[in-house]
DSSP file (Angstrom, degrees, kcal/mol; ACC not computed):
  #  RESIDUE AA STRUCTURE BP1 BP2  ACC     N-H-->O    O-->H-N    N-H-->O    O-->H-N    TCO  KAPPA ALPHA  PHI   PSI    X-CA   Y-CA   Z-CA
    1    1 A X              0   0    0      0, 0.0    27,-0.8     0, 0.0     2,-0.3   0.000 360.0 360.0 360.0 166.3  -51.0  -59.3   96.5
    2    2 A X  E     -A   27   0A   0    106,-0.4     2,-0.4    25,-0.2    25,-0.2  -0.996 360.0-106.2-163.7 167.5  -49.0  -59.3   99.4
    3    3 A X  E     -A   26   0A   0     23,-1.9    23,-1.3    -2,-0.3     2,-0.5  -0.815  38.2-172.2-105.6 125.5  -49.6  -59.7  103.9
    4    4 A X  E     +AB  25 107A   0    103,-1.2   103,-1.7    -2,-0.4     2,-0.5  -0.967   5.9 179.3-120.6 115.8  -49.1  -56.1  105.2
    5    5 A X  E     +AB  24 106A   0     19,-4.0    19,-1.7    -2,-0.5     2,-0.4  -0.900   7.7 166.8-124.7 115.4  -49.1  -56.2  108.9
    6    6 A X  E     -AB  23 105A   0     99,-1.6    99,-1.3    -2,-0.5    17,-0.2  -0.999  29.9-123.8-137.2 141.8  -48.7  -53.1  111.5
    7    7 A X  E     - B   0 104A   0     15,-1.0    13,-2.7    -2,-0.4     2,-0.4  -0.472  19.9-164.6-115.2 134.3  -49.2  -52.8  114.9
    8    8 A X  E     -AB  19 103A   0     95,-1.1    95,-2.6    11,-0.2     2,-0.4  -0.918   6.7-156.6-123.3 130.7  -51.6  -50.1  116.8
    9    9 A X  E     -A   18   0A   0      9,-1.4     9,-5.9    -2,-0.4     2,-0.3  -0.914  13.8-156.4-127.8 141.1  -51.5  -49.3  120.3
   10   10 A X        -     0   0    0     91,-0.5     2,-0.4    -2,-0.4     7,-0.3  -0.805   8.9-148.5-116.1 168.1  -54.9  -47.8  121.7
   11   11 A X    >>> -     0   0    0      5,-0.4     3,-2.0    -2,-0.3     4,-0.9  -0.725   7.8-155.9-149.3  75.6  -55.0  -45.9  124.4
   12   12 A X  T 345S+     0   0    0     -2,-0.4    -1,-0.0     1,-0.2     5,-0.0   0.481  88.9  50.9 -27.0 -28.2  -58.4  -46.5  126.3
   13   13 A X  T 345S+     0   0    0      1,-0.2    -1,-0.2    -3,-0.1    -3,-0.0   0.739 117.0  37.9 -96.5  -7.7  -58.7  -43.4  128.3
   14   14 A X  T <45S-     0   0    0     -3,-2.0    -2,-0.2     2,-0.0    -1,-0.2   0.497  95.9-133.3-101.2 -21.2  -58.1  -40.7  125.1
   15   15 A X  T  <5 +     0   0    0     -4,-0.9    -3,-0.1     1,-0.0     2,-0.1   0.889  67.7 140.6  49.8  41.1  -60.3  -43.3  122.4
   16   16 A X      < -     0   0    0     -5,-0.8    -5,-0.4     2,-0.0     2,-0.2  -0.078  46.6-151.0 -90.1-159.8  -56.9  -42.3  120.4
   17   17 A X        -     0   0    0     -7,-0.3     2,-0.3    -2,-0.1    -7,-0.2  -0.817   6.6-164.3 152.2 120.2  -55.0  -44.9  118.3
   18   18 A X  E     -A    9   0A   0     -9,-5.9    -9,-1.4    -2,-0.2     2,-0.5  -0.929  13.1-141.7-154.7 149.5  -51.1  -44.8  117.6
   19   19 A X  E     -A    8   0A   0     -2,-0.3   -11,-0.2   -11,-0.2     4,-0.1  -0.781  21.2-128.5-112.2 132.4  -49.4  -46.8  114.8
   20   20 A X  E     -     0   0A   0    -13,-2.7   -11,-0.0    -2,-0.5    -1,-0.0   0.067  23.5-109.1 -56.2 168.3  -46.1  -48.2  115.8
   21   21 A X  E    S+     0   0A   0     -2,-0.0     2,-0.8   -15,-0.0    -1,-0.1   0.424 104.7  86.7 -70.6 -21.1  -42.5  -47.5  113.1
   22   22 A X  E     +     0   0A   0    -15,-0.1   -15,-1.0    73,-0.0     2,-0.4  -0.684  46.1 143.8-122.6 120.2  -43.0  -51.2  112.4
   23   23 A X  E     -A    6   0A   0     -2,-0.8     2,-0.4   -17,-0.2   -17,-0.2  -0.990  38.9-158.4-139.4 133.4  -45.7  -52.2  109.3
   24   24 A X  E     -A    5   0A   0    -19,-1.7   -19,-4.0    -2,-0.4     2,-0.3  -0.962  10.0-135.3-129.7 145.4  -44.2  -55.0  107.8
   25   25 A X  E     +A    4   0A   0     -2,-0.4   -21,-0.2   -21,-0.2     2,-0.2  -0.969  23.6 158.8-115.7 131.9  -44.5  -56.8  104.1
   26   26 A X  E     -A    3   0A   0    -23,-1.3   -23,-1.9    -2,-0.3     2,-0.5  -0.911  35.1-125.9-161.3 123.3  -44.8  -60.3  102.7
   27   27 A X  E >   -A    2   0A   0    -25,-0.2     3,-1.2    -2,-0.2     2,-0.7  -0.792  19.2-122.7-105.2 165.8  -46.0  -61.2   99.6
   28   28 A X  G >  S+     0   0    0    -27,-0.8     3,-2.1    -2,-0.5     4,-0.2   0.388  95.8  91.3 -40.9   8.9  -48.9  -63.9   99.3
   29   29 A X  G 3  S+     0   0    0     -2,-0.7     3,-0.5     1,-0.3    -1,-0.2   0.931  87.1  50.5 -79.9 -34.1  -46.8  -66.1   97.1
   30   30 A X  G X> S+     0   0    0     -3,-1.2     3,-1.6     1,-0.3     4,-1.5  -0.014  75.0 109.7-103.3  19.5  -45.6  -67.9  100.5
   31   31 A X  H <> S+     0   0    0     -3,-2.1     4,-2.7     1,-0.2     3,-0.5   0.981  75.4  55.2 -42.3 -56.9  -49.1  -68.5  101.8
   32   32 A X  H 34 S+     0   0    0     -3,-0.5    -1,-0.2     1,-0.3    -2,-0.1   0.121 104.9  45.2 -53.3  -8.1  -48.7  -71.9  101.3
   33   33 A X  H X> S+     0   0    0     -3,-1.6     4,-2.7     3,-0.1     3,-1.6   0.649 118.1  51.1-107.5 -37.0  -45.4  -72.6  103.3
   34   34 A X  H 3<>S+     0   0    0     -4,-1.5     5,-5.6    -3,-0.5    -2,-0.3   0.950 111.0  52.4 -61.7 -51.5  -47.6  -70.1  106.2
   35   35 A X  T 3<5S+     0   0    0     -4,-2.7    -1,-0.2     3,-0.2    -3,-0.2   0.650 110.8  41.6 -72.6  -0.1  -50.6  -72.6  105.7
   36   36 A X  T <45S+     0   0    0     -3,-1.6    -1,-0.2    -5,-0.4    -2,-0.2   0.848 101.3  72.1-117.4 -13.3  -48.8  -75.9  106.3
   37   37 A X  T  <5S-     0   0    0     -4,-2.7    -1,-0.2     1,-0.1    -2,-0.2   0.451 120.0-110.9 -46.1  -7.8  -47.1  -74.4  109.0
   38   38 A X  T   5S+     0   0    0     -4,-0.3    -3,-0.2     1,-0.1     2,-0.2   0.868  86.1 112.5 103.4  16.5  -50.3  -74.5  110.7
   39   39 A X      < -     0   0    0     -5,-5.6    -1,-0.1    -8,-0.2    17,-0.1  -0.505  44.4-167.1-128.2-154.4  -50.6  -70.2  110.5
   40   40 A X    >>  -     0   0    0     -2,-0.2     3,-2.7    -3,-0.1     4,-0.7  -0.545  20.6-153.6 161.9  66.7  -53.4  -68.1  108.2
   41   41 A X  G >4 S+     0   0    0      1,-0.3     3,-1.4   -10,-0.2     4,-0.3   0.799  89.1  60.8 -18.6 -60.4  -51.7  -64.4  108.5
   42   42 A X  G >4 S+     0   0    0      1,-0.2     3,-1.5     2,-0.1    -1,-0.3   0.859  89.9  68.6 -58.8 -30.3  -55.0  -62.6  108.1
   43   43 A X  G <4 S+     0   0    0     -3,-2.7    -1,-0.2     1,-0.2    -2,-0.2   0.723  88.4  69.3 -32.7 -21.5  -56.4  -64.3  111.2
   44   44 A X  G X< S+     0   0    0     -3,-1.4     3,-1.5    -4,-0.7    60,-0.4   0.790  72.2 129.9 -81.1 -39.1  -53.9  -62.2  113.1
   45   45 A X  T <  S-     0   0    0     -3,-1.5    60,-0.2     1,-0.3     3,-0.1   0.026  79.5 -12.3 -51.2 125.2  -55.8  -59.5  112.2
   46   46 A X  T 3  S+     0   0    0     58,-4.0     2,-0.4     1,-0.3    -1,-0.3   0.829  98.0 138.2  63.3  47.2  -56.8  -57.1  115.2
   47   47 A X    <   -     0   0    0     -3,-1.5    57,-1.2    57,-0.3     2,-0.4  -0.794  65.0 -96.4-112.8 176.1  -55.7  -59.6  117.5
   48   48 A X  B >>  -C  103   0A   0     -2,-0.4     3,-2.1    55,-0.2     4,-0.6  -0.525  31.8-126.4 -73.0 125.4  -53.5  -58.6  120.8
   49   49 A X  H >> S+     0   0    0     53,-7.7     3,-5.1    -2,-0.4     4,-2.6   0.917 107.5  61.5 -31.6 -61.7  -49.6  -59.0  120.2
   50   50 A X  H 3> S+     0   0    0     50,-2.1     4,-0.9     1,-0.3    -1,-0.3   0.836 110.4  34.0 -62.8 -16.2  -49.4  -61.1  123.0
   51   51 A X  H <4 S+     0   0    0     -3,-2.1    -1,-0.3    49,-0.1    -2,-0.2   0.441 104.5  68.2-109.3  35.1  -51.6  -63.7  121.8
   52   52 A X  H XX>S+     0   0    0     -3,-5.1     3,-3.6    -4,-0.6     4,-2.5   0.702  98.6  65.5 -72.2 -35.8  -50.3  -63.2  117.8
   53   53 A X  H >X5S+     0   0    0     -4,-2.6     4,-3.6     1,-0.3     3,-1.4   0.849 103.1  41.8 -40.6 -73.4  -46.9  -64.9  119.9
   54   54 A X  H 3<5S+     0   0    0     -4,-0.9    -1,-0.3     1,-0.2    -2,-0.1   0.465 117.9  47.1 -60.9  14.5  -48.9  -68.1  120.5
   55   55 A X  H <45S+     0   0    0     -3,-3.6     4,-0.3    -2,-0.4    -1,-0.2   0.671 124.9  28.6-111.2 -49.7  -50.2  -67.9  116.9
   56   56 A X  H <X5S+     0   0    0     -4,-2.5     4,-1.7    -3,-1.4    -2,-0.2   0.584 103.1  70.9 -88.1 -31.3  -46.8  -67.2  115.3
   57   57 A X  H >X<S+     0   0    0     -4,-3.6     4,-3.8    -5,-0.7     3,-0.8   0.971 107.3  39.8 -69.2 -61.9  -44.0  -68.8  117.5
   58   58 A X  H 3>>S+     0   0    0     -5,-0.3     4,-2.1     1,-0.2     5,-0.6   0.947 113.7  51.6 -47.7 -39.3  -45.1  -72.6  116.4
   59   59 A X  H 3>5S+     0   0    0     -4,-0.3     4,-1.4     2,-0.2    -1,-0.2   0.891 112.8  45.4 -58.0 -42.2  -45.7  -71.7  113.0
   60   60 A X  H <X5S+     0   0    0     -4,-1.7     4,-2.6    -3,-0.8    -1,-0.2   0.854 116.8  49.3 -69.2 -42.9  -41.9  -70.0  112.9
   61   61 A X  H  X5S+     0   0    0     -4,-3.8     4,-0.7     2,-0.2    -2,-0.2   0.754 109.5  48.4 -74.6 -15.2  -40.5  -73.2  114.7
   62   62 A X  H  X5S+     0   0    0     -4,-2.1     4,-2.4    -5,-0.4    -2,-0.2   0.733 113.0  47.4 -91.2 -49.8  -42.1  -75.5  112.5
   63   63 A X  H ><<S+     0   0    0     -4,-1.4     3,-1.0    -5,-0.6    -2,-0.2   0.977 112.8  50.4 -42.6 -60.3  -40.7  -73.6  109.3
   64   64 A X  H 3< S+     0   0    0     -4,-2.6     3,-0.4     1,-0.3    -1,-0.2   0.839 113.9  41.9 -61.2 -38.5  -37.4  -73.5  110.8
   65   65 A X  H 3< S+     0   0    0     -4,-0.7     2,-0.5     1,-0.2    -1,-0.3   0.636 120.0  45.7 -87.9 -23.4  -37.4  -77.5  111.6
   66   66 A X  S << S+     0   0    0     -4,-2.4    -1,-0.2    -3,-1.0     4,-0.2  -0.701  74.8 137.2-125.3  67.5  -39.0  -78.4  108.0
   67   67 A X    >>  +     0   0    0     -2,-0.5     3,-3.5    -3,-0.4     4,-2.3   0.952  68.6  52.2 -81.3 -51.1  -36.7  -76.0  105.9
   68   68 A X  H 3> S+     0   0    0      1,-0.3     4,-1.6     2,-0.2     3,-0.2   0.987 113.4  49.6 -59.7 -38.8  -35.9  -78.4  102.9
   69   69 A X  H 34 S+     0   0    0      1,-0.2    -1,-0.3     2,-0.1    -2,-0.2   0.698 111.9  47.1 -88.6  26.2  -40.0  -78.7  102.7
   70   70 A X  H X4 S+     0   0    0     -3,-3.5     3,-1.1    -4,-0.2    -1,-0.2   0.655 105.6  58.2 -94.6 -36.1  -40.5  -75.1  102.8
   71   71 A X  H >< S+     0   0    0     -4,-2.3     3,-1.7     1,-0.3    -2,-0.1   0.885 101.0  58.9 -64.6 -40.4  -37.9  -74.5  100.3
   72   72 A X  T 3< S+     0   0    0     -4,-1.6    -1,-0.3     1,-0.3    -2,-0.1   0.210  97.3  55.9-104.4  48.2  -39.7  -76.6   98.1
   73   73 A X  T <  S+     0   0    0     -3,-1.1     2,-0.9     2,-0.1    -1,-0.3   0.061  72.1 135.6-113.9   1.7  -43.1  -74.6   98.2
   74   74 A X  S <  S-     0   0    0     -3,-1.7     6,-0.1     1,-0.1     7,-0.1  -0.392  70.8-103.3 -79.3 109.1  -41.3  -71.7   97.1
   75   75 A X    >   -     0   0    0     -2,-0.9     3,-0.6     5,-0.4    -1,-0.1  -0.063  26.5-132.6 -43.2 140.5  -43.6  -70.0   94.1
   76   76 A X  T 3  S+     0   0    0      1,-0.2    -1,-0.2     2,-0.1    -2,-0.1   0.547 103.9  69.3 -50.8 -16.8  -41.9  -70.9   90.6
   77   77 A X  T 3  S-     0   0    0      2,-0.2    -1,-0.2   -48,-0.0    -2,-0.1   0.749 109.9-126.8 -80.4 -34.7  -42.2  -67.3   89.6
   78   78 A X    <   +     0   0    0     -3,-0.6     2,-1.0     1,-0.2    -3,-0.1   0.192  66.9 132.3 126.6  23.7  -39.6  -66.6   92.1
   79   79 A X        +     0   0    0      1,-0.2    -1,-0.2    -5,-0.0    -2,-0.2  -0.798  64.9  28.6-100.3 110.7  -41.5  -64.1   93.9
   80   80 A X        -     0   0    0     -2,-1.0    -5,-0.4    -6,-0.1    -1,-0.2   0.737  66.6-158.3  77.4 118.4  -41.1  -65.1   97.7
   81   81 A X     >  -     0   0    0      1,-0.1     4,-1.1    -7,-0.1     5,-0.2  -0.474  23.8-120.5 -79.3 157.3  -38.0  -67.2   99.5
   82   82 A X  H  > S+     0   0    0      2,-0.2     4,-0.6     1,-0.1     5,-0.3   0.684 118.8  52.4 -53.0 -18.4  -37.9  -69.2  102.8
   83   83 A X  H >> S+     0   0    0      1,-0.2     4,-2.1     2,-0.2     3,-0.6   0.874 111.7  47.4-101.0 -42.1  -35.6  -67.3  104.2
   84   84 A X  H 3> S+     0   0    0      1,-0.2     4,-1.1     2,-0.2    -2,-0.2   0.947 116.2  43.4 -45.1 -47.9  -37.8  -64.0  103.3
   85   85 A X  H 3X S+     0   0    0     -4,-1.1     4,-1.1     1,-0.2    -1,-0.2   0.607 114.8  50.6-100.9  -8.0  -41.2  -65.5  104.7
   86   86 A X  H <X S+     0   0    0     -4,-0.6     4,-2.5    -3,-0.6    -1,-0.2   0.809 108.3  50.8 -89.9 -33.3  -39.1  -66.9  108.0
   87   87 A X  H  < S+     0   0    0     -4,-2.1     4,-0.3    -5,-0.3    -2,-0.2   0.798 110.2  58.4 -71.2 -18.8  -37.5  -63.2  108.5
   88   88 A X  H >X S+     0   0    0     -4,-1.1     4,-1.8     2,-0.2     3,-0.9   0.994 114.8  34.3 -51.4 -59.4  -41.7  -62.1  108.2
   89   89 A X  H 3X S+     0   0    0     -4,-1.1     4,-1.8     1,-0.2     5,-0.3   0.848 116.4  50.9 -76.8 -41.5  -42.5  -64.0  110.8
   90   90 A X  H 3X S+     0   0    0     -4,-2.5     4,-0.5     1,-0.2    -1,-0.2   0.673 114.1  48.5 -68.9 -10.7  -39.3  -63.6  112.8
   91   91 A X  H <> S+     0   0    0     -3,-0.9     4,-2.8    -4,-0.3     5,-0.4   0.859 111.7  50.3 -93.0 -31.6  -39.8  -59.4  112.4
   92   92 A X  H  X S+     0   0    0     -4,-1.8     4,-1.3     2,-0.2    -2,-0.2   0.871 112.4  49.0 -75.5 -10.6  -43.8  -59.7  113.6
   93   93 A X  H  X S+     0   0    0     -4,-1.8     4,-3.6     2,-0.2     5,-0.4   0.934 107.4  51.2 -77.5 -66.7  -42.7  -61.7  116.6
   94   94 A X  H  X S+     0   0    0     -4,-0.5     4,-2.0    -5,-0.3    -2,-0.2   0.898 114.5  51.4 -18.5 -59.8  -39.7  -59.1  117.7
   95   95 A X  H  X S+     0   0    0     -4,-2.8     4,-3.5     1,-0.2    -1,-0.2   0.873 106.4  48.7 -67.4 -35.9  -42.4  -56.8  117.5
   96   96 A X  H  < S+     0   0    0     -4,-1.3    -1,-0.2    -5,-0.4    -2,-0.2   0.988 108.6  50.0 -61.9 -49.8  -44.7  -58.5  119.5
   97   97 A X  H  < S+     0   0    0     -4,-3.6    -2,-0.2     1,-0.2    -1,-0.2   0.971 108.7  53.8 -52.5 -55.7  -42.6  -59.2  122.5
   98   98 A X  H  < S+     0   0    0     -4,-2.0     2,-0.6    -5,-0.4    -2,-0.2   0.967 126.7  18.5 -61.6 -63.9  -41.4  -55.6  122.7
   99   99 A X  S  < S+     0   0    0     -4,-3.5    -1,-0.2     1,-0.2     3,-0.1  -0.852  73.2 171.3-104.9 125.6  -45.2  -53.8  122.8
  100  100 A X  S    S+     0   0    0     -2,-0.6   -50,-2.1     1,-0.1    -1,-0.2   0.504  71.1  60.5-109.2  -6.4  -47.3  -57.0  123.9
  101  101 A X  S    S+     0   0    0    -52,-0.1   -91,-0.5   -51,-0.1     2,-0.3   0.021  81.5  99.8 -98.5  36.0  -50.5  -54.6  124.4
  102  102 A X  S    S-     0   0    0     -6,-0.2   -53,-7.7   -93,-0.1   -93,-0.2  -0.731  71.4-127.9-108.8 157.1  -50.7  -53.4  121.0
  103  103 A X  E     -BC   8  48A   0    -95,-2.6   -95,-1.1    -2,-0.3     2,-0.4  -0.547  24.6-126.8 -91.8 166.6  -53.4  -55.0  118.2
  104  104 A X  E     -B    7   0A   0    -57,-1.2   -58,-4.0   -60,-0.4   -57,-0.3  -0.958  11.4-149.2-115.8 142.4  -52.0  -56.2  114.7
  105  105 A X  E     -B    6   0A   0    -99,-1.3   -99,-1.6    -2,-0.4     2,-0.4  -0.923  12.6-170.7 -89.4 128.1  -53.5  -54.9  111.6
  106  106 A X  E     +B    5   0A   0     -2,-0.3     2,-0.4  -101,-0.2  -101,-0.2  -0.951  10.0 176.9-118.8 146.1  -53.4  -57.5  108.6
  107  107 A X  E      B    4   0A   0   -103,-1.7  -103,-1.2    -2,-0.4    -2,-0.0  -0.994 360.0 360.0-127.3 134.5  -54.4  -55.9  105.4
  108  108 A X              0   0    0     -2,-0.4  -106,-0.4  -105,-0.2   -80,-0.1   0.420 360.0 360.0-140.1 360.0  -53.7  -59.1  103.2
């Protein structure tokens, strides 16, 4: 299983729909550093970029300030790093700031 997330811009006056270059992938293994950071990825889903920011920025700062206890959530199987599931978060925020009226899709 894995967090797929890509961003959709709507365009009220056309009832049209246009999906951004940026769909980004995570797998679930690193729920568990995302849930004590305080975040639940699939929540995100259909919400507005600009308020995924206030959803995603603590969760990213708190990873970043608690690395050694992130590291050590890191599935034995080896399937998902810290420094992969902090570059997730660091790519859906990029995204957000640049189109801040667009929805996120989480497919998780």
């Amino acid at each position: 299983m894995s967090y797929d997330v890509s961003f959709r811009r709507c365009f009220s006056d056309t009832e049209g729909q246009f999906y951004l270059a940026e769909t980004f992938n995570m797998t679930s293994n690193v729920g568990p550093m995302y849930r004590v950071a305080g975040l639940e990825i699939g929540n995100l889903d259909k919400m507005l970029t600009k308020n995924v920011i206030a959803k995603v920025q603590p969760a990213y700062d708190y990873m970043v300030a608690h690395s050694h206890e992130m590291r050590t959530l890191e599935p034995a199987n080896g399937w998902g790093k810290y420094e992969d599931a902090l570059g997730f978060l660091q790519e859906i925020l990029v995204t957000c700031l640049a189109h801040p009226e667009c929805f996120v899709e989480v497919s998780v």
